[in-house]
N, C-alpha and C positions, 0 to 999 in steps of 0.2 A: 591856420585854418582849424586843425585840432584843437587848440585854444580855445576858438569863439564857439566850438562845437560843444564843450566841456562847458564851459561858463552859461551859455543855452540850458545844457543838460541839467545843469545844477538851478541854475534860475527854476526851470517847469517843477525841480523836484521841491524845493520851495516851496511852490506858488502852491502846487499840489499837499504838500504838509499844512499849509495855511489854510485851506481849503476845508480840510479833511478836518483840521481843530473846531473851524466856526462851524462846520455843522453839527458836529458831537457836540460843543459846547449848546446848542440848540435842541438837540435834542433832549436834552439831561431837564427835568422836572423843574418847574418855580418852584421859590421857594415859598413856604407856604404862608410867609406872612411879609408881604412886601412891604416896604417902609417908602414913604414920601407922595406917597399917591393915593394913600384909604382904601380900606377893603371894600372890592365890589361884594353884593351879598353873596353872591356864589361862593367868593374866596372866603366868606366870614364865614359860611357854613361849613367848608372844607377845614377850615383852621379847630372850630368847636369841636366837628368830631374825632378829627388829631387829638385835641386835648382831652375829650372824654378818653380816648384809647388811651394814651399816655397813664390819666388816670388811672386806668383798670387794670394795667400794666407795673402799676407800683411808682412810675414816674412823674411824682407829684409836683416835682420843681418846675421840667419838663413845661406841664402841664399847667400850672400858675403860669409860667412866662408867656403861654401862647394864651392864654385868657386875659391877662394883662397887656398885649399888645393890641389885641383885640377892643379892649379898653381907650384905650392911645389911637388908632386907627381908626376908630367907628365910635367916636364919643354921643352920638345922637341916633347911634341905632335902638330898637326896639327892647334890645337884647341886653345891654349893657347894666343893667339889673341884676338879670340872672348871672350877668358873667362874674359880677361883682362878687356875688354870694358865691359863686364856685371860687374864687380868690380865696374868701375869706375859711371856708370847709377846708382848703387846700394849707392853706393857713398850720390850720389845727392838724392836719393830719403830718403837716410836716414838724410840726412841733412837738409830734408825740412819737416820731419816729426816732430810728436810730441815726437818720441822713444828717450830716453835718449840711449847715447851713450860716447863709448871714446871720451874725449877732450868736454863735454858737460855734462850742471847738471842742477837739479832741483831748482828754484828760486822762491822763495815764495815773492808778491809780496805786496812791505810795503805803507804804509800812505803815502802820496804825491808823491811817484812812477809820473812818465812818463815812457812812451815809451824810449822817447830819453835820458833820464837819467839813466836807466837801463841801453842802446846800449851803453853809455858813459861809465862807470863803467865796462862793460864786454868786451869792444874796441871791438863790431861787430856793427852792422847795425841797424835798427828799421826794415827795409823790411824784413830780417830775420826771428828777431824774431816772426814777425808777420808772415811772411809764414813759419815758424815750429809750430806754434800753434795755423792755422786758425784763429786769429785773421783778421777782415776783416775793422774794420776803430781804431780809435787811441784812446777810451776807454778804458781804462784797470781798476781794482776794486782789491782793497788787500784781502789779503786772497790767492786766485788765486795761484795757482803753474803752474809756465811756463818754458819752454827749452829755454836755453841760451847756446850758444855756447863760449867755452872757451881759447882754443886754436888759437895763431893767426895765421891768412894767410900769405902765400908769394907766390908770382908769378914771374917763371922761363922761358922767354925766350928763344930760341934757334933761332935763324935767318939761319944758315947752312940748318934748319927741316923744318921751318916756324911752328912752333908750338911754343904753352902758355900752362905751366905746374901749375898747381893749386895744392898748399900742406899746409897742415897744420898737427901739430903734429909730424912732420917728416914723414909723410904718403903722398903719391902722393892722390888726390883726382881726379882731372882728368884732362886731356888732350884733348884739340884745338888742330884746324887747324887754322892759322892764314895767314894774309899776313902782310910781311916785307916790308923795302923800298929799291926803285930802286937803283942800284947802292952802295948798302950794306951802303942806308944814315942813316939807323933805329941808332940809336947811344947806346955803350954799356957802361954797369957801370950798378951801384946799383943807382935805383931812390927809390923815393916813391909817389904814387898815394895823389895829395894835392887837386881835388878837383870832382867833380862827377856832373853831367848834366843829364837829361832826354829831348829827344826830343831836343837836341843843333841845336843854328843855329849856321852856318860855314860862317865864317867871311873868304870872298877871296877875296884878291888883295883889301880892299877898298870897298868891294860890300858884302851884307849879304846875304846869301841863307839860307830861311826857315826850319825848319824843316819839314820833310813830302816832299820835294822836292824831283822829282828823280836827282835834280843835288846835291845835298846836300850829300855830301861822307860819313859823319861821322854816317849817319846811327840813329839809337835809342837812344845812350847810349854815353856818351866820360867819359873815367876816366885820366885826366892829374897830368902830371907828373910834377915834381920840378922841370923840363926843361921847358920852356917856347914856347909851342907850341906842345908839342911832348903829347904821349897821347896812349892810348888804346881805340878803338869805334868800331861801329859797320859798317855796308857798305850800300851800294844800288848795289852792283857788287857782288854778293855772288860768282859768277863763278870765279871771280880774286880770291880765298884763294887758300893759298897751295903755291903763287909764289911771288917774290920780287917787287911789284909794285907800295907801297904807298909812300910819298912823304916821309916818315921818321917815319909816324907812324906805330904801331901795329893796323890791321885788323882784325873785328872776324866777322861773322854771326850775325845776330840782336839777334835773338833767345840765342847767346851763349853769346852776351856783357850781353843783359840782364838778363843769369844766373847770371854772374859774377858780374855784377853791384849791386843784390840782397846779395849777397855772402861775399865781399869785401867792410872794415870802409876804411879811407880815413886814411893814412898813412901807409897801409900795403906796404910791402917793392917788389921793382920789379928790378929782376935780368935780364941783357940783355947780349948774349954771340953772337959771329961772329958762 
């Protein structure tokens, strides 16, 4: 009798543990981005502003993931634009950070190290490196562990869009606007970016125009191509992007050649399509 009295006891206490798990397990929050089922907008709305916070919190990865599922979850919402474009900002900010990420690793940094020896050996930049790791003049000390970016770039034209697609890793990283040339001269094929300028003067007709001129087209930044003359730069006409109007070159914004100038080693590969 004690027995079955015992093995009762133990069974209710059980029953009451199990009890006691599925309701906590119930009470505990969803999670904020369910998979297999699509977000209702309310959850899409709750997930956005998770990631804006995440955001504004420093957690850009974080933040990227819950934008991009969003992406994946709700392929036909309204929104999926704008999420697009928080991807890609997200992008940039995590590439210019110190966070180790995909396609990028930690490099401890050895005895007679340079700057531009490192950038040589990992084929990105020195501007880079040093804007992912606050580095602010051309010092560097071993010991030191710094973010180097691993994976290389390619840049994807589209002259039909007038846009410049920025990918590494097989990953879109982001997307210009740009301007094409008049009369569809921008020319296509696979180049490669052979050499890089800050502040170029533009050599016309015979005649040199300064840099810092507002007649000076090319703007901040020229990344030339294996074609002789042909190029990627920036403008003094920011209102002209979007439409076919340069003389054969690729047009960006100052602000966005000089992303890409920081971004992009000299031989990264550039795809041109009609």
């Amino acid at each position: 009798m004690k027995k079955k009295v015992l093995f009762v006891a133990l069974g209710a206490a059980l029953l009451t543990g199990i009890i006691v798990f599925a309701v906590t397990a119930l009470r505990k929050p969803p999670l904020a981005l369910p998979k297999g089922e699509g977000l209702l907008p309310a959850s899409a709305g709750a997930a956005a502003t998770q990631a804006k916070k995440a955001e504004e919190g420093g957690n850009y990865q974080q933040a990227k993931e819950i934008y991009q599922a969003l992406e994946e979850e709700s392929p036909n919402s309204k929104e999926v634009l704008s999420w697009q474009k928080n991807v890609e900002g997200l992008n940039i900010k995590l590439l210019f950070s110190p966070a180790i990420t995909q396609n990028s690793e930690s490099y401890e940094i050895q005895p007679y190290d340079s700057l531009a020896k490192i950038a040589k050996h990992f084929n990105t930049t020195v501007d880079l490196i040093k804007k992912s790791n606050n580095i602010s003049g051309d010092t560097i000390y071993p010991g030191r562990k710094i973010k180097v970016w691993t994976a290389p770039f390619s840049i994807f034209v589209d002259k039909s869009q007038n846009t410049l697609l920025l990918e590494s890793g097989g990953e879109l990283v982001k997307t210009y606007t740009v301007s094409t040339g008049t009369n569809n001269s921008t020319p296509t094929g696979k180049f490669k970016i052979v050499n890089k300028l800050e502040n170029p003067t533009w050599f016309k007709a015979g005649t040199q125009v300064p840099a810092g001129s507002p007649d000076n087209i090319l703007g901040t930044r020229w990344m030339g191509f294996d074609l002789g003359g042909y190029g990627i730069h920036g403008t003094t006409d920011p209102a002209s992007l979007g439409r076919q109007v340069t003389q054969g070159c690729v047009r960006m914004a100052n602000q966005d050649a000089e992303e890409l100038y920081i971004i992009v080693p000299a031989g990264t590969e550039v795809t041109i399509v009609d």
